[in-house]
C-alpha positions in Angstrom: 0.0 0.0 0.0 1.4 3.4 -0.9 1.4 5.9 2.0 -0.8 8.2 0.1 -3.4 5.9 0.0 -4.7 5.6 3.5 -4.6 2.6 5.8 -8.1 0.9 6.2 -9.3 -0.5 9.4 -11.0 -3.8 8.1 -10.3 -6.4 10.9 -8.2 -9.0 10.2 -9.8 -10.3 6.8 -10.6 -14.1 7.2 -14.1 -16.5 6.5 -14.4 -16.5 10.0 -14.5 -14.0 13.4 -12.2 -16.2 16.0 -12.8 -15.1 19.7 -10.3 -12.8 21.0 -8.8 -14.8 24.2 -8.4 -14.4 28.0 -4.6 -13.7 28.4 -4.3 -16.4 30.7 -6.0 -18.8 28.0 -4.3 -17.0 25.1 -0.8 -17.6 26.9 -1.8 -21.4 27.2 -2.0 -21.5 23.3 1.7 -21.6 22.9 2.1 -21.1 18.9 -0.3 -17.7 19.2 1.5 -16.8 21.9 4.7 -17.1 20.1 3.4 -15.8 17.4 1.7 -12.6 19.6 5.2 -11.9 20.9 7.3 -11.4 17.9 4.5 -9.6 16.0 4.7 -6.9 18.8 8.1 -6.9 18.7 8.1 -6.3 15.2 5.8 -3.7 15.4 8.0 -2.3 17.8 10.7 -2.1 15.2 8.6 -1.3 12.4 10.4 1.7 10.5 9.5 2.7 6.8 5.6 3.0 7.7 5.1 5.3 11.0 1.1 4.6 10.5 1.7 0.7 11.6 4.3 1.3 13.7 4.1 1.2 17.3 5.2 4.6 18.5 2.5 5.9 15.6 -0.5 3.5 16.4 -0.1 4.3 20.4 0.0 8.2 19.6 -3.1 7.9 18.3 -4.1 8.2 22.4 -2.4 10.9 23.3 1.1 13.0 22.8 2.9 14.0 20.6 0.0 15.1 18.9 1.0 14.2 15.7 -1.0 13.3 12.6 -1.9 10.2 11.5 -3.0 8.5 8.7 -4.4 11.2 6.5 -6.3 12.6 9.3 -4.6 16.2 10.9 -4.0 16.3 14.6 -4.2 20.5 14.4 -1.6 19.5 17.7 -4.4 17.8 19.8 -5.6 14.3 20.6 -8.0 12.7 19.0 -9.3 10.3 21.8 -13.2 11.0 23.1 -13.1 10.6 26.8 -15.9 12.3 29.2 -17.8 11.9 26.3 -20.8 8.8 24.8 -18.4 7.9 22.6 -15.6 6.5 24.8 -16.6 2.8 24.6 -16.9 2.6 20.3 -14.0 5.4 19.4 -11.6 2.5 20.8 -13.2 -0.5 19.3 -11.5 0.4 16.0 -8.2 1.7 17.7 -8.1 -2.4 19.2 -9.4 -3.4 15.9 -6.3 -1.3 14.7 -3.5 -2.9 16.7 -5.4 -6.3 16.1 -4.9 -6.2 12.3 -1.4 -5.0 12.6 -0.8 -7.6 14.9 -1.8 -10.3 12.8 -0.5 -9.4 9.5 3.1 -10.1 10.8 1.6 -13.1 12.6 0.9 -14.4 9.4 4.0 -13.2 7.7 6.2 -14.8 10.9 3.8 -18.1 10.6 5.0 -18.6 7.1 9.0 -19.2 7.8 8.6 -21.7 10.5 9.8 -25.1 8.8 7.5 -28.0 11.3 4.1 -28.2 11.9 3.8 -25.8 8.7 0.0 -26.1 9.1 -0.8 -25.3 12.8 1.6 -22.0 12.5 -0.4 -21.0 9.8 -3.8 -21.7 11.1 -3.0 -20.2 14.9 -2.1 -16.8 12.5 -4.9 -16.9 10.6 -7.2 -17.3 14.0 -5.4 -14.9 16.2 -6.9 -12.3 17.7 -6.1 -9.4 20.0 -6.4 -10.7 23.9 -7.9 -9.4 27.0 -7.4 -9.0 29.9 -10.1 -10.1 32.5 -9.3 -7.7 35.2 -12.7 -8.2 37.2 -11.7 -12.1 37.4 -8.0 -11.7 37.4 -6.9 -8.5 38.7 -3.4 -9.4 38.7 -2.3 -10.5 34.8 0.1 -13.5 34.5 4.0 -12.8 35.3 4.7 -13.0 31.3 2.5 -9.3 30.9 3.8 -7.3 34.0 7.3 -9.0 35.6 9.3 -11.4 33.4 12.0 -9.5 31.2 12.4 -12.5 28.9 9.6 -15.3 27.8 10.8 -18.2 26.1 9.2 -19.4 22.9 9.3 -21.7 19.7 11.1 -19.6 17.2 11.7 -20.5 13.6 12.6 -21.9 10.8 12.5 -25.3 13.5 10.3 -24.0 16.4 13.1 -24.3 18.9 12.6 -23.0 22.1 14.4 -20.1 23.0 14.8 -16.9 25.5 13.8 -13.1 23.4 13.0 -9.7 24.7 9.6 -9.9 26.6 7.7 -7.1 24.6 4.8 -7.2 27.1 7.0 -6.3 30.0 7.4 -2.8 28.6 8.2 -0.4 25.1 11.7 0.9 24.9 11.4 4.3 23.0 13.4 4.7 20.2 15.9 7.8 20.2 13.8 11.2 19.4 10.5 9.6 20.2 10.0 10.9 23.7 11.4 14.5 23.0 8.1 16.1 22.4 7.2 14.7 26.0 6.8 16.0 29.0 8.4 15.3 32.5 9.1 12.7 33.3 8.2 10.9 30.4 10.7 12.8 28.4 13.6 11.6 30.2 11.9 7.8 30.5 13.4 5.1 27.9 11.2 2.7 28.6 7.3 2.9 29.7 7.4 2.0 33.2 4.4 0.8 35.7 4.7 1.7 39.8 7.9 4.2 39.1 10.0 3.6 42.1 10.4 8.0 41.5 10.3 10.5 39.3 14.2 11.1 38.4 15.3 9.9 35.0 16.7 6.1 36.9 13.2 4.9 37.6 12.2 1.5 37.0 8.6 -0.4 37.6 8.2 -1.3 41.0 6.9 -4.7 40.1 6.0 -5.8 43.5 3.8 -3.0 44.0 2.2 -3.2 40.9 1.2 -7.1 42.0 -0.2 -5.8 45.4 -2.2 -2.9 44.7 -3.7 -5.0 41.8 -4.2 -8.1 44.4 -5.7 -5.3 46.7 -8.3 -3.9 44.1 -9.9 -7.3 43.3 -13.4 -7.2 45.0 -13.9 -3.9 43.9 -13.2 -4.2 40.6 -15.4 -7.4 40.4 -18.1 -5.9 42.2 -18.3 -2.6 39.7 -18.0 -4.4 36.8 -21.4 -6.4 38.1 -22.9 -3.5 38.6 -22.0 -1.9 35.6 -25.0 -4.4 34.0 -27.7 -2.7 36.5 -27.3 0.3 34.6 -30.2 0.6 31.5 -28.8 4.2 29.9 -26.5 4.3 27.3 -25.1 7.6 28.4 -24.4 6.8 32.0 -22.7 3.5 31.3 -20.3 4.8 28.8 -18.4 7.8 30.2 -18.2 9.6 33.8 -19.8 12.8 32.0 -23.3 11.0 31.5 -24.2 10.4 35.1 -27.7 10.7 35.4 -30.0 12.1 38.2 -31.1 8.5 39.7 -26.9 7.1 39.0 -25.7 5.0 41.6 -23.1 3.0 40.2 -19.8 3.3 38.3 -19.7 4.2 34.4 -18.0 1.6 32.2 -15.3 4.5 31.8 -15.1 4.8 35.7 -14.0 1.3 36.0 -11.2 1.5 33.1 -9.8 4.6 34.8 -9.5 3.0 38.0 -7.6 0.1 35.8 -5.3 2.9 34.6 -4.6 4.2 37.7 -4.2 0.8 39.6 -1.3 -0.4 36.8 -0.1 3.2 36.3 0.1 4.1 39.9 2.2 7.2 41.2 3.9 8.7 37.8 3.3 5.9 35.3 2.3 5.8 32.0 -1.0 4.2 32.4 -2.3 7.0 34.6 -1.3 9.8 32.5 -4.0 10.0 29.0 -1.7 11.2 27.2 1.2 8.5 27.5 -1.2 5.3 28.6 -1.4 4.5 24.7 2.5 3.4 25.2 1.9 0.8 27.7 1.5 -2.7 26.1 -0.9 -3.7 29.0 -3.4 -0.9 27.5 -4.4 -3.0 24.4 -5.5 -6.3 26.8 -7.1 -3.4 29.1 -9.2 -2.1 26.1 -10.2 -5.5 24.7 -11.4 -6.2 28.1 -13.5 -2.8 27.7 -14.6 -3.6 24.9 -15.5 -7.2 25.6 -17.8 -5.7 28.3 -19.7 -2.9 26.0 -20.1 -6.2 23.9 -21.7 -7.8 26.7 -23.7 -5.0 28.3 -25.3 -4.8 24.4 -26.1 -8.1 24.4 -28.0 -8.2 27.9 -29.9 -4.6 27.0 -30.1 -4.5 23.8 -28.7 -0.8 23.3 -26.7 1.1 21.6 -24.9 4.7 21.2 -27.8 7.4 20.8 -28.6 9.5 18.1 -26.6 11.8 16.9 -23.6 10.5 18.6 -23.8 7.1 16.6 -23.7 9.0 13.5 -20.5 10.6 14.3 -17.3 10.1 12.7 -14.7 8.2 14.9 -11.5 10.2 13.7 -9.1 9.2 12.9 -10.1 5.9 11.8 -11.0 5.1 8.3 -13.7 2.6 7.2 -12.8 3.5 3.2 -10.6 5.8 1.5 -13.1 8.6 2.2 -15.1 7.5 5.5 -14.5 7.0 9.1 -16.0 3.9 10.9 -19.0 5.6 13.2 -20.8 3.9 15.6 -23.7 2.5 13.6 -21.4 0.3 11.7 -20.0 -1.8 14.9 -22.5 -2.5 17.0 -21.2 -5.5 16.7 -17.5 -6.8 17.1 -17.8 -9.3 13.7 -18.1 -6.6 11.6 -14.6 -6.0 12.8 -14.4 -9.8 12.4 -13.6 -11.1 15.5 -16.3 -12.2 18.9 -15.4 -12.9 22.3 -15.6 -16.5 23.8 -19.1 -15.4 25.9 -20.6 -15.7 22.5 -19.8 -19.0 21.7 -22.2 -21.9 20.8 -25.3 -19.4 20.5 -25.1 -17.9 23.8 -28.2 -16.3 24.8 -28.7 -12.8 27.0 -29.6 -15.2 29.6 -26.2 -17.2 29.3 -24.2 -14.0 29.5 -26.6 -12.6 32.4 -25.5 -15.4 34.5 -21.9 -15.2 33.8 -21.8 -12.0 34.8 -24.0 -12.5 38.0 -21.1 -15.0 39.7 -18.8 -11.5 39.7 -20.9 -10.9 42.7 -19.5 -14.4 44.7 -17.3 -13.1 47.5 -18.8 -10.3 48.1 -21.0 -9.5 51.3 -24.1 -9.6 50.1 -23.5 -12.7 47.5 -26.2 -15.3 49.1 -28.7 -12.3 48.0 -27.4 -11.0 45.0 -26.3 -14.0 42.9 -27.6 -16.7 41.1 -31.4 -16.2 40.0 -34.2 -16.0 42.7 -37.3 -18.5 42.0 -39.1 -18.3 45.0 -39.1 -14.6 46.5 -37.7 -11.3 45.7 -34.3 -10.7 47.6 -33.1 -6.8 48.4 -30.2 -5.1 50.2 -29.4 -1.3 50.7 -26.3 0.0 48.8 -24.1 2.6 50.8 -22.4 4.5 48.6 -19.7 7.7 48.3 -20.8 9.4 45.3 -17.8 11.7 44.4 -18.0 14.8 41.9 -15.6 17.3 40.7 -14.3 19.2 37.8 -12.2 16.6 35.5 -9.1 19.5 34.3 -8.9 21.1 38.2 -6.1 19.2 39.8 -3.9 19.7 36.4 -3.8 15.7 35.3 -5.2 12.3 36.2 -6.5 11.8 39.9 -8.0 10.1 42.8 -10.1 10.9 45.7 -9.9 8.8 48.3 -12.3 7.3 50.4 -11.9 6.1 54.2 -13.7 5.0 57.3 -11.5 6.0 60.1 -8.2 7.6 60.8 -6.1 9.4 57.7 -2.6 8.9 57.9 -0.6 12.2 57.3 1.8 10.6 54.4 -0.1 10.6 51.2 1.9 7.5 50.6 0.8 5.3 53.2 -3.3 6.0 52.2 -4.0 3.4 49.7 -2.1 1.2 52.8 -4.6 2.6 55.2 -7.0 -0.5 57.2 -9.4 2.8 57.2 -9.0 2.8 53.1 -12.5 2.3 51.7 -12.0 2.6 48.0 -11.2 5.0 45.5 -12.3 7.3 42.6 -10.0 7.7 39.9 -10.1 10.4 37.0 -7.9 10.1 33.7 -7.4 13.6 32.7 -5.4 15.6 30.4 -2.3 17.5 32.3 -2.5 19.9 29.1 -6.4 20.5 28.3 -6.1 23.4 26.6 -3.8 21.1 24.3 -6.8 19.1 23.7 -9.7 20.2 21.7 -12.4 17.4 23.3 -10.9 18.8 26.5 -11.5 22.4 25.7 -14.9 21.7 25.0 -15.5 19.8 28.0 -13.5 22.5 30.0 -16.5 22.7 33.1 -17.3 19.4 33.0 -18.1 17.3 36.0 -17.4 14.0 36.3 -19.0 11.7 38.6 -17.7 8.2 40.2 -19.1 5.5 43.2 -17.1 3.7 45.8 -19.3 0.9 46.9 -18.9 0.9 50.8 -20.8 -2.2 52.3 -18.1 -4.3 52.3 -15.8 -1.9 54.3 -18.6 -1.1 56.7 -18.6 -5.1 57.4 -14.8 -4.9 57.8 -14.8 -1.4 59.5 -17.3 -2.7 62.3 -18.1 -5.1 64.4 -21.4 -6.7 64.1 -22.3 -4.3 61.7 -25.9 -4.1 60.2 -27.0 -2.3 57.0 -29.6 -0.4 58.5 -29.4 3.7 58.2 -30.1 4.0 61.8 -26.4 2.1 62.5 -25.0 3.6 59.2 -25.6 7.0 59.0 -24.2 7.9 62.5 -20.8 6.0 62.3 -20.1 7.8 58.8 -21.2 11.0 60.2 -18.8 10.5 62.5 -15.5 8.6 60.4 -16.1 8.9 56.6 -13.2 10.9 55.7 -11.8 12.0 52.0 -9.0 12.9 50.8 -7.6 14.0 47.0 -4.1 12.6 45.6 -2.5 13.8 42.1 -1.0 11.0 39.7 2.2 11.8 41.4 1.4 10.5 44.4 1.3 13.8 46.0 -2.0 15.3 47.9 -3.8 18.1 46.0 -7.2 19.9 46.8 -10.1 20.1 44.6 -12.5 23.1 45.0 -15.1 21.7 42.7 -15.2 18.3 45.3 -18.9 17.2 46.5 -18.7 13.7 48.5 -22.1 12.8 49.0 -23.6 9.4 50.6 -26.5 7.6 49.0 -28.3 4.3 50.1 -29.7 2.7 47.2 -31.8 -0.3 47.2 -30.8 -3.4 45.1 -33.1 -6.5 44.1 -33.4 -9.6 43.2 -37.1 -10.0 41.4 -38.4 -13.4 41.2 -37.3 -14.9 38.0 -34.0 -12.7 37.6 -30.8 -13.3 37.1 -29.0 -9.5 38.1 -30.3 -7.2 40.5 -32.3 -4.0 39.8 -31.4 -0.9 41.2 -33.8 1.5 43.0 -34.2 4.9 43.1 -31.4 6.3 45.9 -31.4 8.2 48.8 -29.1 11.2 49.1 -27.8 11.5 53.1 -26.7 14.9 52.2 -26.4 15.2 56.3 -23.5 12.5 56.5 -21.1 14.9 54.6 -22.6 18.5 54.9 -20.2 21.0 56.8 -17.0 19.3 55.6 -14.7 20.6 53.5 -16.0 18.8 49.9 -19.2 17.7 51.2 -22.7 18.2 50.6 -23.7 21.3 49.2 -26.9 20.4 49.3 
């Protein structure tokens, strides 16, 4: 292809739309696997086409702000977030690295000299991964802590030790000069940065425990994500709604970002997350879920957002894919292994519903309910702020109890109860989606029954022993990407009970209507204003 004709997202072309695997699974399949890892690393090295190349595919996200494509930057970013189109703008991006991905598969599959056939066919059926971070929170060592992997190379398919291109992207010389500190100064993408100075390296323990740590929540939002019945709420943090009570599907994946990214990283920053390898199993896993939340509801982006083009990706040589055209992944000619065999709404419902197992309200909430309709009440932080305030990506913190003094013992905290955590642009006025969302508020939920249960002894979930006790210890507290402690003027921490069901016959719960406690937080600095 010339590079004046522009490249076409098509999907990987094929008869057939294979399931894009679990990492776990897909790591299992040794020849895709082996196949996966040089086909990144050749992407990594790719050099006389910057529109397939690494470094140009993951600027799409973010910085440098460079064209791409045919499509002109004007020197801002083209990604959608705080907006109804966050979930479909990066189904083609994934489709994007997909394709990519599997061309040199197939190229790679082709020189092997054994098993000629089964190379050939694991190419032609390979898929971008996920990564099921509501089941496994903490991906296998091959994606965040082992340097090398060993693999069947060819021409003979003996096993050897190569660069583990999952672990992280080294950035070629000039790439990172249009940066910003750190990143500038960073050769290599890094997760957990032991500090800020140009030495830094991914603290890879602390990666694994603050992942480990983040489990129940993340299972428990990402069930709760399929109570939601609004297109607009469950896609972005700017469509929260006046009866909201749970966390958008963007919510969750910026709490994913900030969990891998943690104080400085790439992940937590929008404009360098795009470098990260771990951000392409992160989005497949996003996208996996829109799939599934579609196929439960039955909807889709709203008019005239679905109509809009999804810059900068092209469909043909003179239109972008928009979000009519993709409701469904095998248009992009792939599906995800939930859909196998004919799986019905029904089938997926109850998948979903076992994320609630382990939490502390399970016997109530999971399975279906034949015989009588089951209900709890919800506590709940709802947290709202201006997104561009702090001056990047941030969190505000949630606790029952004491606050240590050092920002960097809070996520350590017993009296920790969850977090909400905001990708945002460090450079909005940079960024003309973030220019026009310049007064936004954004909205998140941390869920706070279970750390009530842990918090207290004996605990009920009745308002007349809830409200009193977080009266008295629910505490906040606001901390920058950087790990340092900010304040946020725009803050409102309010608490809600909402009432969840199980009607006869079903297989997730139904939210109620909620019940703002503006009481439990008014006076405080960031509380109710209500």
């Amino acid at each position: 292809m010339a590079l004046e004709d522009k490249f076409l997202i098509t999907g990987v072309v094929g008869d057939q739309a294979p399931p894009r695997l679990e990492i776990n699974d897909f790591i299992a399949n040794e020849k895709q696997f082996a196949l996966y890892i040089q086909a990144l690393q050749a992407m990594y090295s790719e050099m006389k086409d910057p529109r397939v190349s690494y470094f140009g595919v993951s600027a799409i996200h973010g910085r440098p702000f460079q064209d791409w494509n045919g499509s002109p930057n004007h020197e801002k970013a083209f990604c959608v977030h705080t907006t109804n189109l966050f979930p479909t703008w990066h189904r083609p991006y994934v489709a994007l690295i997909e394709q990519i991905i599997q061309s040199h598969a197939a190229r790679i599959a082709e020189t092997y000299t054994v098993d000629c056939d089964a190379w050939k066919s694991a190419a032609a059926n390979l898929r971008q991964p996920f990564w099921d971070w509501a089941t496994n929170s903490v991906p296998p060592d091959v994606i965040i802590s082992d340097e090398t992997v060993s693999i069947p190379l060819p021409p003979r398919g003996i096993t050897n030790n190569v660069v583990n291109p999952f672990f992280r992207y080294r950035f070629r010389d000039g790439e990172t000069s249009q940066f910003g500190e750190p990143f500038k100064d960073w050769v290599y993408t890094l997760r957990h940065p032991t500090s800020q100075g140009k030495e830094a390296t991914s603290d890879v323990g602390g990666l694994k425990k603050r992942l480990k740590d983040v489990q129940m929540d993340l299972r428990y939002d990402t069930c709760r994500l399929f109570s939601i019945d609004n297109w607009d709420h469950f896609s972005t943090t700017g469509g929260d709604g006046a009866n909201a009570n749970t966390n958008s599907l963007e919510a969750v994946h910026d709490k994913v970002h900030a969990e891998v990214g943690g104080s400085g990283g790439h992940m937590f920053d929008i404009d360098y997350a795009g470098f990260d390898p771990i951000f392409y199993l992160h989005h497949s896993q996003v996208d996996r879920l829109v799939s599934l939340w579609n196929c439960i509801h039955g909807i889709w982006v709203p008019e005239p957002a679905a109509d809009k083009a999804l810059i900068p990706f092209w469909k043909t040589q003179s239109t972008y894919w928009k979000s009519t055209d993709i409701e469904s992944g095998t248009s992009l000619n792939y599906t995800y292994p939930d859909f196998l065999d004919g799986a019905s709404s029904d089938d997926v419902s109850r998948g979903i519903s076992k994320l609630h197992e382990g939490s502390p309200h399970s016997s109530l909430l999971s399975g279906e309910s034949s015989q009588t309709s089951n209900s709890i009440t919800e506590w709940t932080a709802r947290v709202c702020s201006k997104q561009f305030e702090v001056g990047g990506s941030f969190s505000v913190l949630i606790f029952i109890g004491h606050v240590p003094e050092n920002p960097s013992e809070w996520h350590e905290s017993p009296s920790f109860a969850g977090s909400f955590d905001a990708l945002a642009n460090n450079t909005p006025e940079e960024c003309a989606n973030c220019r026009d969302h310049a007064d936004m508020v954004i909205s998140g939920y941390v869920h706070l029954n279970a750390h009530i249960f842990r918090q207290y002894d004996q605990a009920t979930l009745h308002p007349e022993y809830v409200i009193p006790r977080l009266t008295n210890d629910l505490c906040w507290r606001v901390l920058k990407a950087d790990g340092t402690a900010a304040e946020l003027p725009s803050l409102e921490v309010v608490i809600m009970a909402t009432p969840l069901t199980l009607p006869v016959g079903a297989i997730l719960p139904v939210a109620g209507e909620p019940v703002h406690h503006h009481g439990v937080t008014r006076g405080k600095s960031g509380g109710s204003r209500a």
